[in-house]
C-alpha positions in Angstrom: 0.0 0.0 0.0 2.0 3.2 -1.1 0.8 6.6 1.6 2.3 10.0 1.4 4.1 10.4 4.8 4.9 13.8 6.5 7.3 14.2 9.6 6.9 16.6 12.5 9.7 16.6 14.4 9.2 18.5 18.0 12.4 19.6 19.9 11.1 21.0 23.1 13.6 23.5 24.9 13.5 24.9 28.7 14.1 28.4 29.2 17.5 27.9 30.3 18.5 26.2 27.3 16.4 28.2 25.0 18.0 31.6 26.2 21.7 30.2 25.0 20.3 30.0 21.4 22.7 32.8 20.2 21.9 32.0 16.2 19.6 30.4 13.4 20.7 27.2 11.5 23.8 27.4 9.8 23.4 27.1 6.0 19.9 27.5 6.1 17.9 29.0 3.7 14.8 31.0 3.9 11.3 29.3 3.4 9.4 30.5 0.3 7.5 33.1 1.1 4.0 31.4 -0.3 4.6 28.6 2.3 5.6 30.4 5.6 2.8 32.5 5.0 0.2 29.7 4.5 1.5 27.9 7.5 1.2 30.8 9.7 -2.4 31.4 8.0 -3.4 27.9 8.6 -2.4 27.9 12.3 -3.3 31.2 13.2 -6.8 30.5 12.0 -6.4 27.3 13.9 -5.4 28.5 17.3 -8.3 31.6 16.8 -11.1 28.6 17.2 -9.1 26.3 19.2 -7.8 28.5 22.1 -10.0 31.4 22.2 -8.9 35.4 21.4 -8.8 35.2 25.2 -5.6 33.5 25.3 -4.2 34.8 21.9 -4.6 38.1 23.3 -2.6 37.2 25.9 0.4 36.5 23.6 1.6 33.7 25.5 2.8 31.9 22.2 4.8 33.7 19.4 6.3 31.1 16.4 7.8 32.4 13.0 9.4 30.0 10.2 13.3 30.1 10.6 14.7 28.2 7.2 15.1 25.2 5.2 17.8 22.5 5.9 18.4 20.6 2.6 18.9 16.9 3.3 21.3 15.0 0.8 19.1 11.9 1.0 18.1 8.8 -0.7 15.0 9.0 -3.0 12.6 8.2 -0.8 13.4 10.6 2.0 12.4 13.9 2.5 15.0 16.2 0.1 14.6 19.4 2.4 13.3 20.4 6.3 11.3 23.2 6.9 11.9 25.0 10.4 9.8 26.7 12.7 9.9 28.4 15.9 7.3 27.9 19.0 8.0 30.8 21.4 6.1 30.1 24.9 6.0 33.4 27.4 8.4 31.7 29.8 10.7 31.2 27.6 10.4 27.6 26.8 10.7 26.9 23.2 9.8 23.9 20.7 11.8 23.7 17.0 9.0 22.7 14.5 10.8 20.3 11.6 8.2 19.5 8.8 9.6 17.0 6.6 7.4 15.8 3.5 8.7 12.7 1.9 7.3 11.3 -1.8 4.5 8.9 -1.5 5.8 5.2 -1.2 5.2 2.0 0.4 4.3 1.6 4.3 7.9 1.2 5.8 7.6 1.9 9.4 10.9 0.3 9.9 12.1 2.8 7.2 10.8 5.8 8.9 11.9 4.6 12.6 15.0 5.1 11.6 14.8 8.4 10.2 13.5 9.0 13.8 15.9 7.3 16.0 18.0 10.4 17.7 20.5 7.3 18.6 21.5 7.0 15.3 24.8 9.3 14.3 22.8 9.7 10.4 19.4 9.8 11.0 17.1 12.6 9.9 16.3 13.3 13.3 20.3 13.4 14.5 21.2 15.7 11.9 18.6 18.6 12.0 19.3 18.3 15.8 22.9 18.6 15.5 22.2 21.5 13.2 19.9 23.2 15.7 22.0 22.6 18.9 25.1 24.1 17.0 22.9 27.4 17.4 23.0 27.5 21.0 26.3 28.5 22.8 27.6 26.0 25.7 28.1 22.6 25.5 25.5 20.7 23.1 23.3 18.6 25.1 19.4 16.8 24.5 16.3 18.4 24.1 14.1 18.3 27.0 11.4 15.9 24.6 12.1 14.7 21.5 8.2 13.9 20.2 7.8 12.9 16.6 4.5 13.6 14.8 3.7 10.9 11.7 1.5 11.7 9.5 0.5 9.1 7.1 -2.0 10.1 3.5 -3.3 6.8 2.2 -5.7 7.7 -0.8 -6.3 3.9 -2.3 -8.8 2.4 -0.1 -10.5 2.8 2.5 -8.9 3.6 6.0 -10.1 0.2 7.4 -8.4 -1.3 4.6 -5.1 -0.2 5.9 -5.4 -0.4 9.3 -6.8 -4.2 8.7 -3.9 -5.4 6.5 -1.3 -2.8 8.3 -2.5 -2.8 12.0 1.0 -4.1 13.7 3.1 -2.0 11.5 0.9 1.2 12.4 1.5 0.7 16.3 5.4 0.1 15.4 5.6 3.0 13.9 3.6 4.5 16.8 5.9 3.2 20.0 8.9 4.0 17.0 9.9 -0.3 17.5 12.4 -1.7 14.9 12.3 -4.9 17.0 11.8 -8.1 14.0 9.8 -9.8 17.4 5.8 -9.3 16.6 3.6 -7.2 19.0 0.4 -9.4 20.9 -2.9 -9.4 19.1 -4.3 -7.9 22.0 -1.8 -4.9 22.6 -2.6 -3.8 18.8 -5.7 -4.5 19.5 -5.4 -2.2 22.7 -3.4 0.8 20.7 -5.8 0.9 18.2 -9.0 1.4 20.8 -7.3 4.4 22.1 -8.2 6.5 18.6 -9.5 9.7 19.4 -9.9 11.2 16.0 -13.5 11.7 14.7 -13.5 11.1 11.5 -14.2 8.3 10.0 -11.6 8.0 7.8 -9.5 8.8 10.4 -7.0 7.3 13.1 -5.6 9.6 15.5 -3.0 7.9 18.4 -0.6 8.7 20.9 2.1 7.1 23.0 5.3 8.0 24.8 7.3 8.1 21.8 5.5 9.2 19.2 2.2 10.4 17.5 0.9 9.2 14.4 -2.5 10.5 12.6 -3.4 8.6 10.0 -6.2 9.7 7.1 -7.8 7.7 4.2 -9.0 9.5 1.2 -10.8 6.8 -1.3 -10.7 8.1 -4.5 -9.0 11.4 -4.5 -6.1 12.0 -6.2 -3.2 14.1 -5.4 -4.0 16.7 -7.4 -8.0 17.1 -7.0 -6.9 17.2 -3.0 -8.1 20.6 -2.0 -6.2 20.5 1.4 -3.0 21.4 -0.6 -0.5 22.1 2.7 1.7 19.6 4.2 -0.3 18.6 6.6 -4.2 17.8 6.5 -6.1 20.2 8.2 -7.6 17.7 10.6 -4.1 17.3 11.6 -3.3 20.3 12.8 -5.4 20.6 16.4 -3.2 17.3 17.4 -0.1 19.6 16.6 -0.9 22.6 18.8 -2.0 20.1 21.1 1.2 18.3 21.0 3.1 22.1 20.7 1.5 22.8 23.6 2.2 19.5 25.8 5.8 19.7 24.9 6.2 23.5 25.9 4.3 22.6 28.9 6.9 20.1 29.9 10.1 21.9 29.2 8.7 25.0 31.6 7.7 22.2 34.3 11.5 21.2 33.9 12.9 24.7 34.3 10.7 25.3 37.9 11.9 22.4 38.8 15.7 22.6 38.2 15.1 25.9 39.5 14.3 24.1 42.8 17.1 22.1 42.6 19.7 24.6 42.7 17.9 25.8 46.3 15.5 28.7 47.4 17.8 31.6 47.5 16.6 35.6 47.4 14.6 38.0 49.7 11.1 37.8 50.1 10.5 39.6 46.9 12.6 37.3 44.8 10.5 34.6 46.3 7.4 36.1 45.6 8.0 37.0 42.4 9.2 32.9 41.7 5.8 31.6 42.7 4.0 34.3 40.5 6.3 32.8 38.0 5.3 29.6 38.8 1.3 30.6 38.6 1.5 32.0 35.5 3.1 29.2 33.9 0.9 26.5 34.8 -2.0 28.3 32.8 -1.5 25.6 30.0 -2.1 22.9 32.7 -4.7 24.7 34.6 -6.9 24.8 31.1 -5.9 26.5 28.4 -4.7 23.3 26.7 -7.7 23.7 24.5 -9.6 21.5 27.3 -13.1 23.1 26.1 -12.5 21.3 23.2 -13.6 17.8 22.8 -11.2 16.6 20.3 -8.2 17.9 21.7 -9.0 17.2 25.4 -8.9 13.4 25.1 -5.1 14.2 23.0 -4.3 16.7 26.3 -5.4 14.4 28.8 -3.6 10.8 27.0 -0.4 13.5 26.6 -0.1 14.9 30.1 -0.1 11.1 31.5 2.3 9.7 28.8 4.8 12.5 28.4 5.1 12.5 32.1 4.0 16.3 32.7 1.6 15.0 35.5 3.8 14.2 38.0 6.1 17.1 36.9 2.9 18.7 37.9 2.8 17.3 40.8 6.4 17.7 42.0 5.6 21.5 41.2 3.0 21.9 43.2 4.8 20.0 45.9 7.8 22.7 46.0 5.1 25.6 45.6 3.8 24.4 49.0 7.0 24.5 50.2 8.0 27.8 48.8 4.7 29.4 50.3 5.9 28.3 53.7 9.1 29.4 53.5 7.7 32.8 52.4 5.5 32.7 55.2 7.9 31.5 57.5 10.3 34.2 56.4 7.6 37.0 56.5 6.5 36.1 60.3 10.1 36.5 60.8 10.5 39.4 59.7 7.4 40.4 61.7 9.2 39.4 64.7 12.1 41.1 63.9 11.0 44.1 63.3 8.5 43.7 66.7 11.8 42.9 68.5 13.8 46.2 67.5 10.4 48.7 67.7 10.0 46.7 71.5 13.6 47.9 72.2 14.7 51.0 70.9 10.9 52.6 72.3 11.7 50.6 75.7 14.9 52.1 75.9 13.7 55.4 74.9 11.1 55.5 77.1 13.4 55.0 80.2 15.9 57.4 78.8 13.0 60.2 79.3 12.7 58.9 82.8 16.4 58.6 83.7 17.4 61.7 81.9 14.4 63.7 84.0 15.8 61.8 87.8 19.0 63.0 86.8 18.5 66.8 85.9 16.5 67.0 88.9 19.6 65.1 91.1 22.8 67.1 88.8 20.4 70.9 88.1 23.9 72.0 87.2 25.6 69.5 85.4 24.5 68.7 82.0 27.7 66.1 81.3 26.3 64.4 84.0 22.8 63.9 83.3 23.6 63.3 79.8 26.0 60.6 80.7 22.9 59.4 83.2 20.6 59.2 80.4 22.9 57.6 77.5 24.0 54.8 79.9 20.2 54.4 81.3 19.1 53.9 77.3 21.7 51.8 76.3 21.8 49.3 79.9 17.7 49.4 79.4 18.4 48.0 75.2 20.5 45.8 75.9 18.4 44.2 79.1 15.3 44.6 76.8 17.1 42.5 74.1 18.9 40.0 75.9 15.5 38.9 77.4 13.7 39.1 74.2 16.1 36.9 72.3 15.8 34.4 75.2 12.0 34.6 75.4 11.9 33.9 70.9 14.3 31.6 71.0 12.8 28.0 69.7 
């Protein structure tokens, strides 16, 4: 069975890593004009119905199309990669790699391979390579690495694929180049967990990868209307997926943030949990969650790409960061209770020592000045020693 295949690579950054990108791709060139501007149509029209103008007014996400690698493949691999950048308002960023291969036959073991990051010549190694060499410092991982497969199959009906094809589908999905067969049941299992709508349609997702499959019996190439690289129906599982993976990376960054210890005044502090806040708004709801389609992808995502119990290690540090704010306000309370307690106190019986001693010395101001400084001072330091003693834990 011979199906067009189009690659998304997603190379999700965290803000830490992102802010060292000191350059664009080396040797790349810019993306015609006709189709950077009919991706950013297709999308923004996308992300107008899919988020709300709530949240694009909000300009949390900013992307714009960087280049075109050209890849000296074989015949059957894709001859160029398109680049675009995913901006999040943390700082978090995702490279967006579209590769469009020529129509051929169903080779998931083919295209697992172009995939594999572990593999010095793979697709997926070189564009990497190519994007890491933009970021000063030493060239380390993305923080996910989640391939998007898209599969055009315009000879038969989508059943007809996925009946003849099934094992070689979830393969491709969990990206397995194992010769061992999968269970019956496990394919069986994969397959149930389509959330696409359409009925010529097959959307799944798994730690690995994502693959969306659509059948279009009896239209050709060139009488297909949907003319960009990517079906249309496609597109709300890549925001979604844009979304999970930026949603990850700035889970990461609070929590190396943690790791390196709570250090700052109370401001700094402050201002790190409204940091905090304002980046979970993806998880809190924004990933497109009033949207049916999308919210099964969100929810399937959130367990499988692990952002769940980076959630939940977040929030477990916020509650610990609130204390420690409010430990160090109360504090600072006490503090400042402690030094208004003693400098009044020994104010207070300066007045009275300095008015015994100008009635004792009515002629000698050195001596009632001397009376009243050592009163004050005897009286602080009495007033402070028992303090400290009375706060002490």
């Amino acid at each position: 069975m011979t199906v067009q295949p189009t690659f998304v690579l997603l190379f999700a950054l965290t803000p830490d890593a992102a802010a060292r990108r000191s350059a664009m791709p080396a040797g790349a060139d810019p993306i015609p004009s006709d189709v950077a501007a009919a991706y950013r149509d297709r999308i923004d029209a996308l992300q107008q119905r899919l988020l709300g103008e709530p949240y694009l007014q909000a300009r949390r996400l900013s992307r714009r199309s960087i280049g075109r690698l050209q890849l000296a493949g074989g015949p059957l691999e894709p001859p160029f990669a398109d680049i675009h950048l995913v901006e999040h308002k943390s700082g978090a960023v995702v490279w967006e790699v579209w590769l469009a291969a020529p129509p051929q036959a169903l080779d998931p073991v083919r295209w697992t391979g172009w995939l594999d990051m572990e593999v010095a010549d793979s697709i997926a190694r070189q564009v990497w390579e190519r994007l890491a060499s933009t970021h000063a410092g030493p060239t380390t991982s993305p923080e996910l690495m989640l391939p998007l497969a898209v599969l055009r199959y315009r000879d038969g009906d989508l059943s007809e694929l996925v009946e003849r094809h099934a094992e070689e589908l979830i393969k491709l999905l969990h990206r397995d180049v194992s010769p061992e067969r999968f269970k019956p049941r496990f394919v069986q299992d994969e397959l149930a967990g389509d959330f696409c709508r359409r009925e010529q349609g097959l959307s799944l997702i798994a730690r690995n990868a994502a693959i969306d499959v659509h059948a279009q019996p009896g239209v050709s190439a060139d009488a297909d209307g949907d003319d960009g690289p990517l079906p249309r129906n496609t597109l709300p599982l890549l925001v979604t997926l844009e979304l999970l993976c930026l949603e990850r990376a700035v889970l990461r960054s609070f929590l190396d943030r943690f790791a390196r210890g709570v250090y700052g005044s109370i401001d700094d502090l402050v201002q790190l949990r409204r940091d905090i806040f304002d980046g979970l708004e993806e998880y809190y709801g924004t990933l497109a969650k009033t949207h049916g389609y999308t919210a099964e992808a969100t929810a399937r995502g959130e367990v499988l790409f692990g952002i769940d119990d980076l959630f939940d290690s977040v929030v477990d540090r916020l509650e610990a960061l609130t204390f420690e704010i409010t430990t160090r306000s109360q504090r600072t309370v006490s503090q400042l209770g402690f030094w208004l307690t003693t400098s009044f106190g020994a104010i207070e019986t300066g007045f009275v020592a300095a008015s015994i001693a100008t009635w004792y010395y009515a002629d000698d101001l050195a001596a009632v000045l001397a009376w009243t400084i050592g009163v004050t001072l005897v009286t602080a330091l009495s007033i402070a020693a028992l303090l400290r003693r009375t706060l002490k834990p």
